[in-house]
C-alpha positions as CSV (number, residue, x, y, z in Angstrom):
1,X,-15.0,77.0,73.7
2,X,-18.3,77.0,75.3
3,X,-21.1,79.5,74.0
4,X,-23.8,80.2,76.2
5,X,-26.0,83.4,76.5
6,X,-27.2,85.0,80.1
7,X,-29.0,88.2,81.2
8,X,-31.2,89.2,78.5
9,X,-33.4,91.1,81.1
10,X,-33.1,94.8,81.5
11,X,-33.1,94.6,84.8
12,X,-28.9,95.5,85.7
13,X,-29.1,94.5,89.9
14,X,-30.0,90.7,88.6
15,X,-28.2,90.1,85.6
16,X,-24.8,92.1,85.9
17,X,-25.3,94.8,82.8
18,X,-22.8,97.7,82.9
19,X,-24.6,100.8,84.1
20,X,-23.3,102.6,81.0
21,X,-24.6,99.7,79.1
22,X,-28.6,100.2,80.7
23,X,-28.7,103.3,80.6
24,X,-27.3,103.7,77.0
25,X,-30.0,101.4,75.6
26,X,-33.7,102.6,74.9
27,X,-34.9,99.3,75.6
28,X,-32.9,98.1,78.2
29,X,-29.0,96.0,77.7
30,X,-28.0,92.5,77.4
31,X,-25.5,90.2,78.0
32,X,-24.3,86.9,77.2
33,X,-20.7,85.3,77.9
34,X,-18.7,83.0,76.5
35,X,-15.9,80.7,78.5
36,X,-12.1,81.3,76.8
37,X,-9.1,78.5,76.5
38,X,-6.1,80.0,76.6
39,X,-5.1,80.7,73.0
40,X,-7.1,81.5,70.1
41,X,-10.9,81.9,70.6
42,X,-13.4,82.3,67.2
43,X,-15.5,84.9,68.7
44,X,-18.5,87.3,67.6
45,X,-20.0,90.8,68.9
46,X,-23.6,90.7,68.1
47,X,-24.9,93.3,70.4
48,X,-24.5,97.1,70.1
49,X,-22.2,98.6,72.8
50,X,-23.3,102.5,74.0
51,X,-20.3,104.6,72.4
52,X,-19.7,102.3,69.5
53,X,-18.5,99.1,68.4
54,X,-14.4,99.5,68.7
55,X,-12.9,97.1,70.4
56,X,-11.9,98.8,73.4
57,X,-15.5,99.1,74.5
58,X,-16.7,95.5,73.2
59,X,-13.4,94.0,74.9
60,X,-12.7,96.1,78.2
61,X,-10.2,95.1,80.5
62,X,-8.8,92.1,78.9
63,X,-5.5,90.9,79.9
64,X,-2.2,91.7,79.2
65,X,-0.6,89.8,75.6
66,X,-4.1,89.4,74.6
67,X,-4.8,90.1,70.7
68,X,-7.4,90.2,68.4
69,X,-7.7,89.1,64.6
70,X,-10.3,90.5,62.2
71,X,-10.9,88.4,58.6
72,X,-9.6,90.5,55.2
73,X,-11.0,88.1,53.0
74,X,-7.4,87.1,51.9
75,X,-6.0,86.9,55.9
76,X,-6.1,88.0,58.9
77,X,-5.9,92.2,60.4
78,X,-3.8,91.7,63.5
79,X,-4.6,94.3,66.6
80,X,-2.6,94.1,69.7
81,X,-3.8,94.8,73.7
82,X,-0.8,97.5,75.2
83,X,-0.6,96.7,78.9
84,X,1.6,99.7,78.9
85,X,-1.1,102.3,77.6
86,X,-4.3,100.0,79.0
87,X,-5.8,100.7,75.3
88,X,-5.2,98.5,71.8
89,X,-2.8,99.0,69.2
90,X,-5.4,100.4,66.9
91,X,-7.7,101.7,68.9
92,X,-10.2,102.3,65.7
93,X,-11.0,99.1,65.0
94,X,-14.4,97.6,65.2
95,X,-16.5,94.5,66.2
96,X,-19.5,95.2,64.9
97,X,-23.0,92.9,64.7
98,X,-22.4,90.2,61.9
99,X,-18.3,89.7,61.9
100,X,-16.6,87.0,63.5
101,X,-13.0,87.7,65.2
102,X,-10.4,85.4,66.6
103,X,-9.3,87.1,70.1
104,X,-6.4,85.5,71.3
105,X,-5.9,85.7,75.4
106,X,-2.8,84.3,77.7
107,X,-4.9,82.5,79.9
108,X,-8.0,80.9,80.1
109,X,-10.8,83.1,81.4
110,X,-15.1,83.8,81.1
111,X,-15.6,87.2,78.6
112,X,-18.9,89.2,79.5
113,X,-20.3,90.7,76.0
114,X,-22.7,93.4,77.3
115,X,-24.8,96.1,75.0
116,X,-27.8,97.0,73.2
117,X,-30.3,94.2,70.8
118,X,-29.2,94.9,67.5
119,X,-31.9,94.6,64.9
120,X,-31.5,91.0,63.0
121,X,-30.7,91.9,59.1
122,X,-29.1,89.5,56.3
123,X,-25.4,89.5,55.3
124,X,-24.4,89.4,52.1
125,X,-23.6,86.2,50.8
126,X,-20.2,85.3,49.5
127,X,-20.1,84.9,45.6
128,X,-16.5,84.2,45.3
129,X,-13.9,83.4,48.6
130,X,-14.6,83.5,52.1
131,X,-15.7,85.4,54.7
132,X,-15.9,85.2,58.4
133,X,-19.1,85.9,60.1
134,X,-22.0,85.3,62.6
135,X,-25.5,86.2,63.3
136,X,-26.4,89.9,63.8
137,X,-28.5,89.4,67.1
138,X,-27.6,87.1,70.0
139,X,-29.7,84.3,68.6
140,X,-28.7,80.5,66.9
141,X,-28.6,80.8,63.6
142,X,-28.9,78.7,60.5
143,X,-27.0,79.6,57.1
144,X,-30.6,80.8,55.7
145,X,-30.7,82.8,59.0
146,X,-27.1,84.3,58.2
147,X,-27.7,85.6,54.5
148,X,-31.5,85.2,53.9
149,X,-31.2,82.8,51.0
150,X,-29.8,79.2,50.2
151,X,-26.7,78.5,49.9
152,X,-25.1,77.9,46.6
153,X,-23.7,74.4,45.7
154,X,-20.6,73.7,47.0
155,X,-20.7,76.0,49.8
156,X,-18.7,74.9,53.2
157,X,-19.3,76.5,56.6
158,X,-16.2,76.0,59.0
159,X,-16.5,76.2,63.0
160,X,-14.3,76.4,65.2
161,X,-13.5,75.0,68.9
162,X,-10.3,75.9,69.8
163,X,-7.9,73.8,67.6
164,X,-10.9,71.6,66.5
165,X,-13.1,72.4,63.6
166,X,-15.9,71.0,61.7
167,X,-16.8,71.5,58.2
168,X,-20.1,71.5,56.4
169,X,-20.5,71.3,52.4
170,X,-23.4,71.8,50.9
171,X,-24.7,70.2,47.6
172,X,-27.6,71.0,45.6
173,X,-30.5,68.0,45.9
174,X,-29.0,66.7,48.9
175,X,-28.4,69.5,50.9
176,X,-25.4,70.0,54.0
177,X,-23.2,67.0,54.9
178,X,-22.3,65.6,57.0
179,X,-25.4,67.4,58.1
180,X,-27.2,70.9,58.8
181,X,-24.9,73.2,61.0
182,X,-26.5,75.9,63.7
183,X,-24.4,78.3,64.7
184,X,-24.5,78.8,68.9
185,X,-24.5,82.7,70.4
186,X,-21.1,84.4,69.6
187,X,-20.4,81.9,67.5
188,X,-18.6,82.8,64.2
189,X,-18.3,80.7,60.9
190,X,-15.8,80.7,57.9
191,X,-18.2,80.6,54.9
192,X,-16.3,79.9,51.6
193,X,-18.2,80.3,48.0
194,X,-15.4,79.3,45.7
195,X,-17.0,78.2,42.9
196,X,-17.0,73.8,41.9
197,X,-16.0,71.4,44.4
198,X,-14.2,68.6,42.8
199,X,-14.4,65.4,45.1
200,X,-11.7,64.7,47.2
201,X,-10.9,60.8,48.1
202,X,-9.1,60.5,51.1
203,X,-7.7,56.5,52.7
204,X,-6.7,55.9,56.3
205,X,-5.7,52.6,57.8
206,X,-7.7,51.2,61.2
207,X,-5.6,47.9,62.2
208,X,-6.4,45.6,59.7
209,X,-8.4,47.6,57.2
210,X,-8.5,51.0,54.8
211,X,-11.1,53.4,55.9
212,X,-12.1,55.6,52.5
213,X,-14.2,58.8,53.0
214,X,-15.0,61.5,50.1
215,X,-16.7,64.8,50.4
216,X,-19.2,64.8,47.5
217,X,-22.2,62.7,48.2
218,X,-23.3,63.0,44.7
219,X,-20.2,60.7,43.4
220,X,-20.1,56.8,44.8
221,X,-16.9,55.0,44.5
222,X,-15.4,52.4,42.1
223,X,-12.6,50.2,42.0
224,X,-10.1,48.4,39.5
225,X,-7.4,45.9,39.6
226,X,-4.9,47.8,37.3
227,X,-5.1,50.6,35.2
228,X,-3.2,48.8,32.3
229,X,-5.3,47.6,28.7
230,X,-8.6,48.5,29.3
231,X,-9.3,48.8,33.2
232,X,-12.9,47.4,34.4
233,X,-14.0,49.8,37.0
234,X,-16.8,48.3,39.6
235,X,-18.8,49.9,41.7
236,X,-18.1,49.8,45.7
237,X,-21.6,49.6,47.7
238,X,-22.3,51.9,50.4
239,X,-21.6,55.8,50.7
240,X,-18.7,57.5,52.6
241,X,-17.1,56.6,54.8
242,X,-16.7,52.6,53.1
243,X,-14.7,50.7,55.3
244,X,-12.9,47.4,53.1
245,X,-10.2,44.7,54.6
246,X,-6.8,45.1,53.6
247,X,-5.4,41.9,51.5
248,X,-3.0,41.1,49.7
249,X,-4.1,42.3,46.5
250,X,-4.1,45.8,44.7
251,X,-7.3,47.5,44.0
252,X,-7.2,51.2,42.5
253,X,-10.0,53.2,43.9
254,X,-11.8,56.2,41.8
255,X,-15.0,58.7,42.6
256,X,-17.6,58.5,39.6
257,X,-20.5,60.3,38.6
258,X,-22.7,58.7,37.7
């Protein structure tokens, strides 16, 4: 999914800004679009559309099958697109500024977001679970951008592209790995507070070798012939990923920190 903003003139004969849209908005409309794959599509409203935020008026005319998913904290809030009455399901519901939404369409297609600038102001930070969300104006935005304060250690942020997705931790004194993320215009994240991250140790084979990656740059990794008696653990130079030939020998692998 491609996120790209257009049109931020008031000016509606160059850039394409509904006439209820320009003439709604004291200081003129914009617009930015984004280019759908068929299927699901992370998505986020951050203008201010004249009449309200429901989803009818952020989302007109999409096609027929098309539904959208709003975040509970616990799941998702499914809403359905009636071909047969042109309207949604449940009409009521609302994209507003600041939440992300996964709108799922039939076939691949370019969606026009179109309203007024919305005033940028801080979200509230997740203290415990996770919430999905996005900047409140139609600008990139960093996590400090997002909630107006660090983030807490062992926070991840998770975008989405389609069926790929990326996740950032963050740790106190080394800050976001595997590095810093920026969040694109209409482009939602799944930010997760949930409290200590124990390090997870993960092995993959590549031909003739084992490929071992954690998640916790604070820990480095040890190994050990056996675990019987008294096992001598040594430490494994480098830092994740640590790629090692595989022989013909057992070696027991471990995260330690120190």
């Amino acid at each position: 999914m491609l996120f790209r903003s257009r049109g931020t003139s008031a000016d509606a004969n160059t850039n394409g800004i509904p006439d209820e849209v320009e003439a709604g908005c004291t200081n003129g409309g914009q617009t930015y679009t984004v280019e759908l794959q068929a299927g699901p599509n992370y998505l986020a409203n951050q203008l201010n559309r004249p009449g309200g935020n429901t989803v009818g008026n952020v989302l007109p005319g999409v096609p027929a099958g098309s539904s959208v998913s709003k975040w509970t904290g616990s799941g998702f809030d499914m809403n359905y697109f009636d071909p047969d009455f042109a309207d949604w399901v449940n009409p009521a519901m609302t994209l507003n500024p600041g939440e992300g939404f996964v709108l799922n369409v039939p076939t691949a297609m370019t969606l026009t977001f179109a309203g007024c600038p919305n005033s940028p102001q801080f979200l509230a930070a997740a203290t415990n679970g996770c919430a999905l969300v996005a900047n409140t104006t139609n600008a990139p935005a960093r996590y400090e951008d997002l909630f107006g304060q660090p983030p807490s250690n062992c926070t991840t942020l998770t975008t989405y592209e389609g069926t790929n997705t990326q996740t950032y931790t963050y740790f106190n004194g080394r800050g976001w790995s595997p590095s810093e993320p920026v969040l694109g215009v209409g482009e939602p994240a799944l930010v997760c507070a949930t409290g200590p991250c124990l390090p997870v140790l993960s092995v993959q084979q590549s031909g003739t070798n084992a490929v071992l990656t954690w998640n916790n740059p604070n820990f480095h990794l040890q190994a050990a012939p056996a675990l019987s008696g008294s096992p001598v653990w040594a430490d494994v130079p480098g830092e994740s990923p640590v790629t090692l030939p595989v022989g013909l020998t057992n070696l027991l692998f471990r995260l330690s920190n120190p």
